[in-house]
C-alpha positions in Angstrom: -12.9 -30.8 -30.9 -10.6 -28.3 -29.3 -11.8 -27.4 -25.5 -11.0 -23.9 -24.6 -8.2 -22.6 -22.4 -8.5 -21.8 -18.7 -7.5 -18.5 -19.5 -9.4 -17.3 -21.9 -6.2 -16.8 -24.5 -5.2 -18.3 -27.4 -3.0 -21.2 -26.7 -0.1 -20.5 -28.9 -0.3 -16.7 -28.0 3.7 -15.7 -26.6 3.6 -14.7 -23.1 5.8 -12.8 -21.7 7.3 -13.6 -18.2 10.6 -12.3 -16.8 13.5 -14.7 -15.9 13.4 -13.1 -12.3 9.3 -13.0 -12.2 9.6 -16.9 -12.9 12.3 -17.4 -10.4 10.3 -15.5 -7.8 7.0 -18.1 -8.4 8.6 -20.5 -8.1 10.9 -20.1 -5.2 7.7 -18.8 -3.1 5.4 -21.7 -4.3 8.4 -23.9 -2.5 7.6 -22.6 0.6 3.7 -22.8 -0.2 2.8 -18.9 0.3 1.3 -17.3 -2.9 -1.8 -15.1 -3.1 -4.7 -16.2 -5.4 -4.6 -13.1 -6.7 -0.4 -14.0 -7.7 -1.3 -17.5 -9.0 -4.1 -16.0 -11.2 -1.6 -13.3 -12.4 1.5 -15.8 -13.3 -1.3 -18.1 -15.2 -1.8 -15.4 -17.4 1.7 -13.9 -18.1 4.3 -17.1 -17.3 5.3 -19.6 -19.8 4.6 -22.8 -18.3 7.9 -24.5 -19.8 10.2 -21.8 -17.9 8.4 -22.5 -14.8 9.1 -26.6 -15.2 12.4 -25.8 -16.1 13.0 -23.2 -12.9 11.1 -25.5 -10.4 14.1 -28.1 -11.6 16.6 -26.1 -11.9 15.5 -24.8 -8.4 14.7 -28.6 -6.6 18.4 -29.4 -8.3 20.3 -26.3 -6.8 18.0 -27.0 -3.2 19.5 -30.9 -3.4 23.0 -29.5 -4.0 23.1 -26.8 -1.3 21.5 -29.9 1.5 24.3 -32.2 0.3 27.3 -30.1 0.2 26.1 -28.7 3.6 26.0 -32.3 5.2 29.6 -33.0 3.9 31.0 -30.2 5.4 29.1 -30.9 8.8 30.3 -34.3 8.9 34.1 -32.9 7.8 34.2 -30.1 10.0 33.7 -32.9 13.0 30.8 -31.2 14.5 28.4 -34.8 14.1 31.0 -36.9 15.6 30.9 -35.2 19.3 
């Protein structure tokens, strides 16, 4: 027995997304401000495998910036005073 999607489409029906609509979810849903009405909207059009794969790719890039950041605080001599 198959249960229905939350949607109302057909599971295996393409949807069609942009890279930069994708990008845009996600990087607001980081900072915890989306619309109802948004979430609704991206439910039906986003693929959920490029938003996994942006949330990562996001959280990876995030991690990278925080890191590189602290190593140049701590080079530049700024902690040590």
């Amino acid at each position: 027995m198959m249960s229905a999607p939350i949607d109302g489409r057909d599971p295996a029906t393409p949807r069609k997304g942009s890279l930069l609509r994708t990008l845009g979810a996600v990087a607001w849903s980081f900072f915890g401000v989306r619309k109802s009405r948004d979430l609704e909207r991206d439910l039906k059009e986003l693929n959920p495998v490029h938003l996994v794969l942006a949330g990562v790719a996001l959280a990876a890039t995030f991690v990278v910036a925080l890191v590189l950041l602290v190593n140049w605080v701590i080079a530049s001599g700024v902690a040590s005073k």
